[in-house]
Structures are given as structure tokens and as C-alpha cells.
C-alpha positions in Angstrom: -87.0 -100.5 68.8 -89.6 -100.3 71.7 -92.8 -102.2 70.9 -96.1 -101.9 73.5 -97.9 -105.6 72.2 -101.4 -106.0 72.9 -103.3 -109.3 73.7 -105.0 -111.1 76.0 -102.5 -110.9 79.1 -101.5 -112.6 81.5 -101.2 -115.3 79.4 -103.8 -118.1 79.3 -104.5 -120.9 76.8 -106.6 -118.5 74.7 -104.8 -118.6 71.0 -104.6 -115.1 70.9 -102.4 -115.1 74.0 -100.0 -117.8 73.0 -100.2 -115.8 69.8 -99.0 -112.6 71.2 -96.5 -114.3 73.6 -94.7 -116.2 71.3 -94.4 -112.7 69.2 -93.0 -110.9 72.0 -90.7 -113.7 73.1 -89.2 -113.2 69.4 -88.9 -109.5 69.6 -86.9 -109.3 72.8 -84.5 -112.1 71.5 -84.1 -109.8 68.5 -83.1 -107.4 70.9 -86.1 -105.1 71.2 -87.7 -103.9 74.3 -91.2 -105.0 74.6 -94.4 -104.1 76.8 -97.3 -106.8 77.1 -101.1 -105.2 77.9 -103.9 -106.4 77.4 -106.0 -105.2 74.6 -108.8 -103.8 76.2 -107.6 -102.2 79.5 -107.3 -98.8 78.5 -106.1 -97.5 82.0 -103.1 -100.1 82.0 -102.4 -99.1 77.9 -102.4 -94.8 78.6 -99.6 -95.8 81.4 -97.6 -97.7 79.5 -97.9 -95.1 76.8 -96.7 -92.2 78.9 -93.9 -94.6 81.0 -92.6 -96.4 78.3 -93.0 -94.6 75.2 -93.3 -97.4 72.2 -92.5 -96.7 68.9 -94.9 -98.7 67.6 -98.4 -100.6 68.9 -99.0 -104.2 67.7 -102.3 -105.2 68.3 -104.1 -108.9 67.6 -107.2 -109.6 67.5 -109.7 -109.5 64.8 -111.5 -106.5 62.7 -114.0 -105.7 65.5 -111.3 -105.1 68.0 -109.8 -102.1 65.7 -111.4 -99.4 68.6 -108.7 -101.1 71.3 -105.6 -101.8 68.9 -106.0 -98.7 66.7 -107.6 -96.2 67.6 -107.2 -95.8 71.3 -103.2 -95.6 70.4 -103.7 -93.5 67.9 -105.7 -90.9 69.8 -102.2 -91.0 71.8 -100.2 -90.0 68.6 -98.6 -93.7 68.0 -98.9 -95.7 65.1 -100.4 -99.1 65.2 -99.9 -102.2 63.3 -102.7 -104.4 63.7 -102.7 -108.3 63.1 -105.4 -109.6 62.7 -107.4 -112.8 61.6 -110.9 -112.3 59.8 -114.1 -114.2 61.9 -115.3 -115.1 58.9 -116.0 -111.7 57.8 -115.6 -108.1 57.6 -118.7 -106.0 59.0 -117.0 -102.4 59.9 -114.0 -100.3 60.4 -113.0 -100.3 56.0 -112.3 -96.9 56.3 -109.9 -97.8 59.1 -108.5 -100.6 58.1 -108.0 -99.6 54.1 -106.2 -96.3 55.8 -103.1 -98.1 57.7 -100.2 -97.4 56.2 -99.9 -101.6 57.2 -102.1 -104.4 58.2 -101.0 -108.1 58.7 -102.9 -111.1 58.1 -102.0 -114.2 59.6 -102.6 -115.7 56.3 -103.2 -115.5 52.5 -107.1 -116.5 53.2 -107.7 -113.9 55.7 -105.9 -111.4 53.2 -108.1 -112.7 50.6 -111.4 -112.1 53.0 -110.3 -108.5 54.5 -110.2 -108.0 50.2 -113.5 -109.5 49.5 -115.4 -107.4 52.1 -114.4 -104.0 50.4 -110.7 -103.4 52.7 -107.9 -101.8 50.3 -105.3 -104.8 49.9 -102.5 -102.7 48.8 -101.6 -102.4 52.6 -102.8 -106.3 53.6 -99.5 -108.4 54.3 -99.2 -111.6 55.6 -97.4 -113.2 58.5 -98.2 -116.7 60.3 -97.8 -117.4 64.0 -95.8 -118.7 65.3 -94.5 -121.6 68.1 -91.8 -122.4 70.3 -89.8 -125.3 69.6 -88.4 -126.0 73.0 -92.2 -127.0 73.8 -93.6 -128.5 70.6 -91.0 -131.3 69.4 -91.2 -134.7 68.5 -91.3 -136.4 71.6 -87.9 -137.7 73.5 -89.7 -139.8 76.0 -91.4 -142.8 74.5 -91.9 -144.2 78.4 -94.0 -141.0 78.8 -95.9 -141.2 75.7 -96.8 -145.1 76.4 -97.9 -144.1 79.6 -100.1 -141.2 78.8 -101.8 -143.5 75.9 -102.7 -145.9 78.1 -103.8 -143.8 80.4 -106.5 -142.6 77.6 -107.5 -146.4 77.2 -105.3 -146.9 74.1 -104.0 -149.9 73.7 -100.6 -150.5 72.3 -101.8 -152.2 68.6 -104.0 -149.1 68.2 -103.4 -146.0 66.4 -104.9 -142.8 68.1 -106.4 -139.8 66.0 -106.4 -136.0 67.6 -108.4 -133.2 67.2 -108.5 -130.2 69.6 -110.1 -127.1 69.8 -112.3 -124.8 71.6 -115.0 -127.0 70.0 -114.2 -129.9 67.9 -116.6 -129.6 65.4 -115.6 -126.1 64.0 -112.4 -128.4 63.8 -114.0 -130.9 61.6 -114.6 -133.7 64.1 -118.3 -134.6 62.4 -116.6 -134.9 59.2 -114.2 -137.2 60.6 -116.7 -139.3 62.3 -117.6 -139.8 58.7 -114.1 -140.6 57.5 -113.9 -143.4 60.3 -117.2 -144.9 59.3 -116.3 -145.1 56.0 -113.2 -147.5 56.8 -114.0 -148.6 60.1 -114.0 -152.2 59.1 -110.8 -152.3 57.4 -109.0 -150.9 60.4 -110.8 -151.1 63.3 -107.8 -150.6 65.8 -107.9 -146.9 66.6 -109.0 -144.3 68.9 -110.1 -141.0 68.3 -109.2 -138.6 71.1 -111.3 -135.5 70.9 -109.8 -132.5 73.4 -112.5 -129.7 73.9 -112.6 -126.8 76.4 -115.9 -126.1 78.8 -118.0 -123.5 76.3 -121.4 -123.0 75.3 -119.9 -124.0 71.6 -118.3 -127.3 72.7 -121.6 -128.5 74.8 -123.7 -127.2 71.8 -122.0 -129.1 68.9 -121.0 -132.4 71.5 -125.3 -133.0 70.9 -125.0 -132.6 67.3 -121.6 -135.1 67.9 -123.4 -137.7 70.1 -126.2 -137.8 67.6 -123.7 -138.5 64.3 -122.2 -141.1 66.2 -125.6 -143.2 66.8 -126.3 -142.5 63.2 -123.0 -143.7 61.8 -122.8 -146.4 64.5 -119.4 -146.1 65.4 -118.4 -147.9 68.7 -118.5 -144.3 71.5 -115.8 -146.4 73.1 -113.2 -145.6 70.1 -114.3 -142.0 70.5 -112.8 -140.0 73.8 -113.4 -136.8 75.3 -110.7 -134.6 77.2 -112.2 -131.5 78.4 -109.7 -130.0 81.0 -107.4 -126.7 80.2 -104.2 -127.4 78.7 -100.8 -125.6 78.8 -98.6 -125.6 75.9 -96.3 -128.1 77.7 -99.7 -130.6 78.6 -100.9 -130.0 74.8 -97.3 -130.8 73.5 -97.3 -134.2 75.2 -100.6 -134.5 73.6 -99.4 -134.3 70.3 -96.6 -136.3 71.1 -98.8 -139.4 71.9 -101.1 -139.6 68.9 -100.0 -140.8 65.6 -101.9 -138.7 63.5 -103.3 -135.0 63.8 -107.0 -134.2 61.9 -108.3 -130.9 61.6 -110.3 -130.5 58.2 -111.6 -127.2 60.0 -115.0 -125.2 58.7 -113.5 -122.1 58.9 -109.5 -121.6 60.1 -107.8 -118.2 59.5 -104.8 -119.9 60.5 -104.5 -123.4 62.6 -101.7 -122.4 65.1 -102.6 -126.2 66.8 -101.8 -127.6 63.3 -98.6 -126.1 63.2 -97.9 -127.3 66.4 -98.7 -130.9 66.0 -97.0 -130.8 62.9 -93.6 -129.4 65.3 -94.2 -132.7 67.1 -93.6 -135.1 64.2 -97.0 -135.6 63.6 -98.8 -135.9 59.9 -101.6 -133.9 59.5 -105.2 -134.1 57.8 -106.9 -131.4 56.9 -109.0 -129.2 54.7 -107.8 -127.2 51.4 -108.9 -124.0 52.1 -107.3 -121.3 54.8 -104.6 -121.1 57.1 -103.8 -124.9 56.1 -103.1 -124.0 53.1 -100.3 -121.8 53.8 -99.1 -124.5 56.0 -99.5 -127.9 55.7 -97.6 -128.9 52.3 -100.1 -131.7 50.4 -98.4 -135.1 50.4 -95.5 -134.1 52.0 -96.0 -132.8 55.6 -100.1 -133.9 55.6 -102.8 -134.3 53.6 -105.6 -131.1 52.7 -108.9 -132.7 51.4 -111.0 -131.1 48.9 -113.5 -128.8 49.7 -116.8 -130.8 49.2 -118.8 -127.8 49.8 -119.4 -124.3 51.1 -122.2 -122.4 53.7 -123.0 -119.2 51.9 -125.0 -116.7 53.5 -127.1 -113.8 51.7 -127.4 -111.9 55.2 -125.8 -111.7 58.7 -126.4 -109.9 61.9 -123.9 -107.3 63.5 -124.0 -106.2 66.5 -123.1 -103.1 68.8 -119.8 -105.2 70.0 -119.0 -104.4 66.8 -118.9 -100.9 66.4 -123.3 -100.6 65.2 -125.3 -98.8 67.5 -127.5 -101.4 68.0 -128.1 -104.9 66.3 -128.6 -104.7 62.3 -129.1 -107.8 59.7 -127.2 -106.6 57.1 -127.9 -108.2 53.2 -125.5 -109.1 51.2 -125.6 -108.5 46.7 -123.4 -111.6 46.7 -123.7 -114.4 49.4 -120.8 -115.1 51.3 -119.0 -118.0 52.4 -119.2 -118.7 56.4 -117.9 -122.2 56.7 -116.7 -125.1 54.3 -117.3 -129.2 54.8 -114.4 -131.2 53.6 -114.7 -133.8 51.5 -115.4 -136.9 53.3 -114.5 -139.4 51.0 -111.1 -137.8 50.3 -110.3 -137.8 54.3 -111.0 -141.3 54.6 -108.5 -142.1 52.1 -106.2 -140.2 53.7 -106.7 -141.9 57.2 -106.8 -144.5 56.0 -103.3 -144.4 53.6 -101.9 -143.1 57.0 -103.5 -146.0 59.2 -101.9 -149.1 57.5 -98.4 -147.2 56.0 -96.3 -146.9 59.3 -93.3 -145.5 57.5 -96.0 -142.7 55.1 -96.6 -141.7 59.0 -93.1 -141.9 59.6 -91.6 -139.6 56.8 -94.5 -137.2 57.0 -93.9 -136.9 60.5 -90.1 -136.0 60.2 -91.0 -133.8 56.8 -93.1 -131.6 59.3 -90.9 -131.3 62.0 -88.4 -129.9 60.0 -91.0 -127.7 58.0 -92.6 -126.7 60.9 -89.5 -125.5 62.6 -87.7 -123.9 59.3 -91.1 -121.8 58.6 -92.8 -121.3 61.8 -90.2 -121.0 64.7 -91.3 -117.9 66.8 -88.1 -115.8 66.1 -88.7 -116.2 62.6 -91.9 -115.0 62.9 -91.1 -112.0 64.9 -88.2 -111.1 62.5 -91.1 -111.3 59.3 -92.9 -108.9 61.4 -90.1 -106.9 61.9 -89.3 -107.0 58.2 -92.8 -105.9 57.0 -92.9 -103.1 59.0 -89.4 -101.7 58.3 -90.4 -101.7 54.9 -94.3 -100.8 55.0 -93.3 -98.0 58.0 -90.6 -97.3 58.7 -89.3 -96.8 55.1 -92.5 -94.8 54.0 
């Protein structure tokens, strides 16, 4: 088949490119031919329509973007299959969305959201994303991984905790500053390594950081910030250097980093609700803490990037859930369980490995795609 995908391209270190690359590397080792565009140049999208002539449109993104990966393809008599993850909720486009003969989630919780917001789920399936293996792997070079830790100021008795993300707070990092306090004095030899990227969001929440930090009065020194750009290959040996992964995230659709780490050996904390749920298997690959608590809101604003004509609070007959806080007490059990049990961190590190590249190797993802819509298509 001939598939035009639609992302951000050229590829960057956005997670919606990696998404869409990793997709498109599994469709042409399948043996399809495959396009790349960018979702919103419409110019570059019309000539690939009329040059290459796809079959199908695959677009990612989320619910607002359904004017790029839907209906511009559609005005050019092609069917689209959107994938999409939620942004916490659903605003516009039901209609749209409830109409596609097949819309993928990239997990059982954005399903589950697309639901609660009023889409149809009869046509709501579910596919993760997915990695490549030959980049995210437990590492091979322990001379490499020494050398980067100590680079980072970590000494060789000392364990070192990562969390990365645009921000680190949306990825639970203030909850894990809590966590550490909590058992800071029964093992004191780590260093938490914290890798952001240079947004408005990371600046924003690294006051809200710097302020828990006094408050819990933990050492800054234990605490380290990486704020450069990172390649897959650069986050890989990353991974491959810490000793455990911790993302109890307030909101993930999905947690492609999670799975990543976990491809690298690495056990991973995180939160019971979400993507990690569909990936991280409880005492076995990681840990997923309780949900301590949720943000419900009875109102929200939209906005004209959203398909409004102008901005609009819109009120809500039953408040919804924008973010979660894990429970704090539960994660610094689990840290610490982790800490002081080198062979736990051992066979959970090897458990997700092999989980990680059984369920979420990128040709296995592109062949669920291809599955879903040969029989949600194709066949109808």
C-alpha cells in the first residue's frame, strides 16, 4: 500500500516526530511505500497528493489538529486515519472525529478521554508507539556509561535517578522531590538528574522546582539540570547511565520516554493512571504509584487554534480531570525498595528490556497499525 504520513518533518526531537518516524520506518520494512509531510504545510501535502497518490493519510497529532490530518485530505477525496493522543481533553471536532470509519489512540486512557468528551468509541482503537531497538538498548559500553556519570558529578557508590521531559514537572519531578525527602536519610547516596528542554514551561515550573527544594531541604547538589537538545542516540546513553527511570507523570497519554528507558534495562517508577498503564507492568518491569489525587476543573478556555472563532470559557455539568498527583508515600517506597535491592533493579531491568522490545518494537507497531486498518477500512 502507499501511505502519505503526516508529522512534524524533518525530524526533530519533538515526540510527535520520533513518533511518526519510527511509524514510517516500520511501514517501509513491511514493504509499503511511504511519503513523510509535515502536518501543516498544505502546499507540500496537495503535491504529494497529486504525485504520489496514497491510499491512505495517517495523521498524528492531537484533536485540534483534525483541520490538517482530516479534512484537508479529505477535501482531496482520500481517507484519513488519524492518531491521535488527547491534551487532556476534547473541545471540538465530535462530529468529525465520531464519523471516521477509524480513529487510533495511542492508548486505553486517551480512548477512555475521546469517550468521556462525547466522541463515538465504537470507532476508537488503540495502538502505542513505538521505538527502535538498535538505539534504545541496555547499554554494551560500561566504559562509556562510567564516563558520562562522572561527567554529571556522580560518583561511583551513588545511584542516579532520571526524569526527562519538555518540562520535568508535568513529568512528576515535584512529586519525587518529595519521595527523596521522605528517605533521604536512609540513603543518601544518589543523584537526581533532571533533563529539560529551553520552554516557557520548563523556566516556569523550574521556580515552582527551586522553591520545593528549599522547602524540603534537599541538598541542590544531589539535584542536576541538563537542558541541551538530545537525539535519540544522546538520550539512549542517557538512559543507559542511570539506574533507575521516574516518571509519575500528571497527565501522560502515552510515555514514549518510559518505554524507552524501560528498552534500556532500566526499572521504571511511575504513576497508575494513562499511557503507563498500558505499559509499565506493576512489580515486574516498574513500579505505578497510586493516584493520591486528581485536578478537576468545572470550566476551561478554548481558543480559535482550536477551531472557535474566537476565545470561549466553556462550563462543564461534570468537572473534569486535567492532571493527577501520585502518591508520594507510595513512590518513596518504591525508590527506595529499588535503592538498596541491586538485584530488584537488576531483574526489573532485564524484565523490561525484553517487554519493551516484545510489545513496543517499531515494526510491531506499524504492523498493529496495519492490522486495525485492514480490518476497520479496508474490510468495511
Amino acid at each position: 500500500m502507499k501511505f502519505l504520513v503526516l508529522y512534524p518533518y524533518p525530524r526533530s526531537v519533538d515526540s510527535y516526530s520520533m513518533q511518526g518516524h519510527y511509524l514510517v520506518k516500520g511501514l517501509k520494512e513491511l514493504g509499503h511505500e511511504v511519503v513523510s509531510c509535515d502536518r501543516f504545510n498544505n502546499l507540500e501535502k496537495q503535491n504529494v497528493y497529486e504525485t504520489f497518490r496514497p491510499d491512505l493519510v495517517i495523521g498524528l497529532g492531537t484533536w485540534s489538529n483534525i483541520p490538517d490530518l482530516v479534512q484537508h485530505p479529505e477535501k482531496h477525496n482520500l481517507k484519513a486515519i488519524p492518531w491521535l493522543n488527547a491534551n487532556g481533553w476534547i473541545a471540538n471536532y465530535h462530529e468529525e472525529l465520531s464519523s471516521l470509519p477509524l480513529l487510533v489512540a495511542t492508548s486505553n486512557w486517551v480512548k477512555s478521554t475521546y469517550k468521556r468528551d462525547g466522541v463515538k468509541d465504537e470507532n476508537i482503537q488503540v495502538c502505542p508507539v513505538g521505538f527502535d531497538p538498535e538505539v534504545f538498548h541496555p547499554t554494551e559500553d560500561e566504559y562509556k556509561r562510567i564516563k558520562l556519570r562522572e561527567s554529571l558529578g556522580i560518583k561511583e557508590d551513588e545511584l542516579m535517578i532520571l526524569t526527562a521531559g519538555g518540562d520535568v514537572t508535568s513529568k512528576g519531578a515535584q512529586e519525587m522531590f518529595q519521595a527523596l525527602a521522605k528517605i533521604d536519610k536512609q540513603f543518601p547516596k544518589w543523584k537526581y538528574v533532571l533533563k529539560t528542554l529551553q520552554a516557557f514551561s520548563s523556566y516556569n515550573h523550574g521556580k515552582e522546582e527551586k522553591g520545593l527544594m528549599e522547602k524540603l531541604g534537599l541538598d541542590k547538589d544531589k539535584i542536576i539540570y541538563l537542558r541541551d537538545d538530545l537525539f535519540p542516540d544522546k538520550m539512549a546513553e542517557l538512559m543507559q547511565a542511570c539506574d533507575i527511570y521516574a516518571a509519575p507523570s500528571r497527565l501522560e497519554g502515552f510515555g514514549m520516554i518510559q518505554v524507552e528507558a524501560m528498552a534500556c534495562g532500566k526499572p521504571v517508577i511511575s504513576i497508575n493512571v494513562g499511557g503507563p498503564r498500558d505499559t509499565i507492568i506493576h512489580s515486574k518491569t516498574g513500579f505505578l504509584a497510586d493516584v493520591a489525587y486528581e485536578i478537576k476543573l468545572d470550566k476551561e478556555w478554548a481558543y480559535p487554534n482550536m477551531g472557535f472563532k474566537e476565545k470561549i470559557q466553556i462550563e462543564f455539568p461534570i468537572p473534569k480531570t486535567f492532571a493527577y498527583r501520585a502518591n508520594t508515600d507510595q513512590l518513596a517506597d518504591f525508590t527506595l525498595k529499588l535503592m538498596t535491592d541491586n538485584e530488584l533493579r537488576k531483574s526489573m531491568g532485564q524484565a523490561a528490556a525484553t517487554h519493551a522490545l516484545e510489545s513496543f518494537h517499531y515494526k510491531t507497531v506499524a504492523k498493529k497499525m496495519i492490522d486495525l486498518i485492514q480490518e476497520h477500512v479496508l474490510n468495511n
